[in-house]
N, C-alpha and C positions, 0 to 999 in steps of 0.2 A: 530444575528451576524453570518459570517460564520467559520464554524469550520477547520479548516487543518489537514487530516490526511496523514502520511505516513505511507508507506508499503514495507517496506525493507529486505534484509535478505544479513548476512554474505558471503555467495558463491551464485553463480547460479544454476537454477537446481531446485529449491528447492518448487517453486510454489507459489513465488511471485504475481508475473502478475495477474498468474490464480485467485488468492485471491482478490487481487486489482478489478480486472473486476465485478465478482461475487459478492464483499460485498460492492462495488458502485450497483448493481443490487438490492438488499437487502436492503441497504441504501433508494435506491427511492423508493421501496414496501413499506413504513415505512412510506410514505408521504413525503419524503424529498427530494427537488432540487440537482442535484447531478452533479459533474464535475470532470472527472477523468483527470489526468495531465502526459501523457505521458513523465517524466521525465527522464528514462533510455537515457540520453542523446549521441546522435550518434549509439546507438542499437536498436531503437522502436519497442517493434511488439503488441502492446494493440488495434493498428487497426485489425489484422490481430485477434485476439482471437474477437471480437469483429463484424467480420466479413464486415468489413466498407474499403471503399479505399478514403481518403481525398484529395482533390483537392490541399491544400496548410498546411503545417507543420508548428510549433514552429517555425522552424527558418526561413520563408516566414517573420514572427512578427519581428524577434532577427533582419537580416538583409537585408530586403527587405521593411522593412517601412509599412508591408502590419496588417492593425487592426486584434486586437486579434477576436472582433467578424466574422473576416471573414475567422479565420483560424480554430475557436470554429466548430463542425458540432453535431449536434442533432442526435442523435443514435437511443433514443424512448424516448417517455413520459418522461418530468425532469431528462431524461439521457444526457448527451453532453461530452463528448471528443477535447479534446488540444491535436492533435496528434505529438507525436516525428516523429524523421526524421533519418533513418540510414544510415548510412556508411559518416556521415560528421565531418570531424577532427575539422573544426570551432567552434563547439557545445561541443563537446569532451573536448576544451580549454578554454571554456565560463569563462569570470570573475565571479566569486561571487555576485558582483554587480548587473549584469546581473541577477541572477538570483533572486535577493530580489527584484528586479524592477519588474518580472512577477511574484511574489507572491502578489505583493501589488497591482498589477493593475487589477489580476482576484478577491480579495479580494476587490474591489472596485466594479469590473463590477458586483461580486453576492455575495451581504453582506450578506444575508440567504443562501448560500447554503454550501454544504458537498462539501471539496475539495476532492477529495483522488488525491495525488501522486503515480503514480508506479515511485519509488525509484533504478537505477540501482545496483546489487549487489557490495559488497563493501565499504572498507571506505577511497575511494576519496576523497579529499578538497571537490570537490563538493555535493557528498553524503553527506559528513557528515553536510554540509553547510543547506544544504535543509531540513534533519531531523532536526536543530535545528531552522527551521524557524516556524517548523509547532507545531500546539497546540501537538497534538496525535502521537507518534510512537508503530508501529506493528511490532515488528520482526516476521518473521517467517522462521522457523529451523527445520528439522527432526532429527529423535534420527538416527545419522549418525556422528562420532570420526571428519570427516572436519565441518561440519555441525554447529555443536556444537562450535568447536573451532573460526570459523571464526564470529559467532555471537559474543560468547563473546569479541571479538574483538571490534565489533560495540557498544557493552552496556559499553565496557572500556572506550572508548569513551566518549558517551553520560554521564556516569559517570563525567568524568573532564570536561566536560561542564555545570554539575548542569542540566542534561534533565531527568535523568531514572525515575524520579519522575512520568512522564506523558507517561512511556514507558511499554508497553505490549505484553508479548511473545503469540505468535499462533504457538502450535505444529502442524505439519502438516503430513499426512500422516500416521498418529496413527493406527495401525493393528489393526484387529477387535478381539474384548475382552480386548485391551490393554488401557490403560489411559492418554491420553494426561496431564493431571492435574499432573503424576507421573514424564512423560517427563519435564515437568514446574517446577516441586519438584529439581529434578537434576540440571535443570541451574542458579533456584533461590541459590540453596547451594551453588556451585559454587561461583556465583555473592558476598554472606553475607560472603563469606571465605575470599574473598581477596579488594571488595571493599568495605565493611562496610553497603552496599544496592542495594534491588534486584528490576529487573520489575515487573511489573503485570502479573497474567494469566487474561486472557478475554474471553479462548475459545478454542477450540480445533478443528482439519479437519480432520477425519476420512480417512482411505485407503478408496477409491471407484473408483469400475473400469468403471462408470459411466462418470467421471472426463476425460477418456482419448478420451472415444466418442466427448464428448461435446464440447473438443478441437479440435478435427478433425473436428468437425461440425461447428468451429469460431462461437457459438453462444452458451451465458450463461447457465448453469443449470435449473435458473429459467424458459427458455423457453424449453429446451432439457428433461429433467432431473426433472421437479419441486418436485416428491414424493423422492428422492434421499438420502442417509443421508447424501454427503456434503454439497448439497443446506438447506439440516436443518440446521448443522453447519454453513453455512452462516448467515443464520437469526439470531441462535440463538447470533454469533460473533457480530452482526448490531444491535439487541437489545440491547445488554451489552455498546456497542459503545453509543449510545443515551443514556442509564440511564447513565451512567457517565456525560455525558454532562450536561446530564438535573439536576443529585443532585450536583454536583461540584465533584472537583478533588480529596475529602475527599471518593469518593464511592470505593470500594473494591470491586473485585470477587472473 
């Protein structure tokens, strides 16, 4: 069956995208079909990090009639892209509806594959809509006073909708010597102070000035970068992501 994962985070800025692209990258090294869902809807740029220019967009599908596999484009090997579409207010106002109809229909087109969502920043109706469609949510947040605040926002959230259960922090941008796990310690307390239960840690992303190349260069880690230690952190995040899946929602990191 195929699994849904989103990839969210409180403010922008933060290294969303960058995460989303790379641990769909990791995801397919892993053996696994992979489909990343340019959901930042009316802002996209998962092409642009990706280094891909798409002939027709998400919303070619929404309102021009035109089939998903013809707006889907193959990246590399068991890699493929649903790209967003920016600067369109129409997308920007999409029903909900709308969008339970493209999760169920790429959930149809590839019943074995890894979805990832890039999630846009924030908790929009529609944000919040998307993360509660998919199995897996990933915040990811750096030790930053908005950073912090605005996530716990999104897990306040997911809290009143019965999701945090299946919800997992990624500190990002962890200084070297420093412990993303410590980072996770802080917003787990947080989270057990005021709503009674906290997310998962699954993993942490290292500072690397590695990361700012490989952006510049619109093309993943794993081809830029692959000895790196975010591209480690990648994998080791894409591991963690599978043994969950594979022993059931009872696994812990």
């Amino acid at each position: 069956m195929s699994r849904q994962l989103a990839v969210c985070s409180g403010k922008g800025g933060v290294g969303k995208t960058f995460t989303s692209i790379n641990l769909a990258n990791a995801l397919r090294d892993l053996g696994n079909e992979v489909l990343i869902i340019d959901a930042d809807m009316g802002l996209a740029n998962a092409q642009l990090m990706l280094g891909v220019t798409p002939a027709r967009t998400i919303a070619d599908y929404i309102f021009n009639d035109v089939a998903l596999e013809e707006v889907i484009i193959r990246v590399d090997r068991n890699l493929m892209l649903l790209p967003g579409s920016s600067g369109d207010a129409n997308l920007v106002n999409l029903p909900l509806s709308a969008l339970s109809d493209i999760s169920y229909e790429i959930t149809r087109l590839f019943p074995n594959a890894y979805i990832v969502f890039d999630i846009a920043a924030g908790i929009s109706e529609q944000n919040m809509h998307l993360l509660q469609l998919c199995d897996t949510r990933l915040v990811i947040f750096v030790d930053e006073p908005t950073s912090i605040a605005d996530s716990y926002g999104v897990l306040k959230l997911l809290h009143r909708g019965g999701h945090l259960n299946q919800t997992f922090l990624v500190p990002n941008r962890v200084p070297g010597g420093a412990s993303g796990k410590k980072m996770y310690d802080k917003m787990s307390h947080l989270c057990m102070s005021f709503l009674g239960e906290a997310p998962r840690f699954i993993g942490e992303i290292h500072e690397d000035e590695t990361v700012k190349t490989s952006i510049r260069n619109r093309k993943p880690l794993s081809i830029t970068f692959p000895n790196s230690t975010a591209w480690y952190n990648m994998q080791e995040i894409a591991r963690n992501i599978v043994t969950h899946h594979t022993d059931g929602a009872t696994a812990r990191f």
